[in-house]
C-alpha positions in Angstrom: -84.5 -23.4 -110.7 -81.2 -22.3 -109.8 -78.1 -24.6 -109.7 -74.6 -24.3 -107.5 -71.3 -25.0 -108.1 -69.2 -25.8 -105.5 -65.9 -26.5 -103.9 -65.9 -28.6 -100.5 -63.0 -29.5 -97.9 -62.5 -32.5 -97.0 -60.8 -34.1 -93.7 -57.5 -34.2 -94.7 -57.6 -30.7 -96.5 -58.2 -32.0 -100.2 -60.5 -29.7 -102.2 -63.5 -31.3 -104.5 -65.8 -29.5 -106.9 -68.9 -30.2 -107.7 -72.9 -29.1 -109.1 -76.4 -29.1 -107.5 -79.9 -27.6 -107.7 -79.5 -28.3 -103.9 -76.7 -27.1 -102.1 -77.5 -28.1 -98.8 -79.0 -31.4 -99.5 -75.4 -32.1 -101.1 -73.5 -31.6 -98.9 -75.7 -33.6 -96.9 -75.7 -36.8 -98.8 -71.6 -36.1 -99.0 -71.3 -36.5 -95.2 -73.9 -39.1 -94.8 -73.5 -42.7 -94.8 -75.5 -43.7 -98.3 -74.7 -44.4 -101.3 -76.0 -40.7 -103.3 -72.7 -39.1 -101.9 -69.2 -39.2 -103.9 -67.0 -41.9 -104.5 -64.4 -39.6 -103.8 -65.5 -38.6 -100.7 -66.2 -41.4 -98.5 -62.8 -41.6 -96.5 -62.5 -37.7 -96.6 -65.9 -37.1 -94.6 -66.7 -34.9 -92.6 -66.5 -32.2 -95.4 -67.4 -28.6 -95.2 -68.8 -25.6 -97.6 -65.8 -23.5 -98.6 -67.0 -21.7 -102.2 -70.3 -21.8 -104.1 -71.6 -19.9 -106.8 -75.2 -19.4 -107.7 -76.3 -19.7 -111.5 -80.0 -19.6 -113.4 -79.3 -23.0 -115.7 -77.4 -26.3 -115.3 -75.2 -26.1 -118.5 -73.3 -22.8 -116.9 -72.9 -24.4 -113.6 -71.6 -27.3 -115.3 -69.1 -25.3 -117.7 -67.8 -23.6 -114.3 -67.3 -27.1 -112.2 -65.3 -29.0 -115.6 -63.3 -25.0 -116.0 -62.4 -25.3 -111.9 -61.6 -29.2 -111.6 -59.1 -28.3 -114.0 -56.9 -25.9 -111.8 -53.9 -26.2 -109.8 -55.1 -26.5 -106.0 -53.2 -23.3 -105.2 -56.0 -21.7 -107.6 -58.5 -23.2 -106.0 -57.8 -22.1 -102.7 -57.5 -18.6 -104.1 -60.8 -18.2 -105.9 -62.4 -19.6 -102.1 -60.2 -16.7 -100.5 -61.5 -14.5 -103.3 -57.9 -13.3 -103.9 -58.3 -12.3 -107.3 -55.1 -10.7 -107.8 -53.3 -14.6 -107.7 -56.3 -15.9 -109.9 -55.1 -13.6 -112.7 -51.8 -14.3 -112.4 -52.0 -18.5 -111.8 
């Protein structure tokens, strides 16, 4: 089964990372009204894809998601833009 890691934009332009086995049921649940969405997310609806990357086992996705919560936004928004250049040098 494969699982996602993922980076979503919110409303007022805040980034949020997270991990699924189901991308678009996520991202679902984060825009609908129920409980299974994030905490974090509920004022920031709707939210939209911007970055996801594909891997075969839950403990790499998850490495990657706690690695990418901890960069600067300007990071973030690079490794979306896929501007690798900045990545190396942020």
């Amino acid at each position: 089964m494969p699982y996602y890691f993922y980076i979503v934009r919110c409303s007022d332009n805040s980034l949020y990372c997270g991990m699924t086995s189901d991308l678009e049921k996520r991202i679902n649940e984060h825009n609908s009204q129920t409980s299974k969405g994030a905490k974090y997310l509920r004022a920031k609806k709707p939210v939209k894809l911007a970055y996801s990357e594909k891997y075969n086992n839950i403990k790499t996705a998850m490495r990657r998601e706690w690695q990418v919560k901890k960069w600067t936004k300007t990071k973030k928004e690079a490794l979306i833009k896929g501007d690798l250049e900045l990545l190396k040098k942020l």
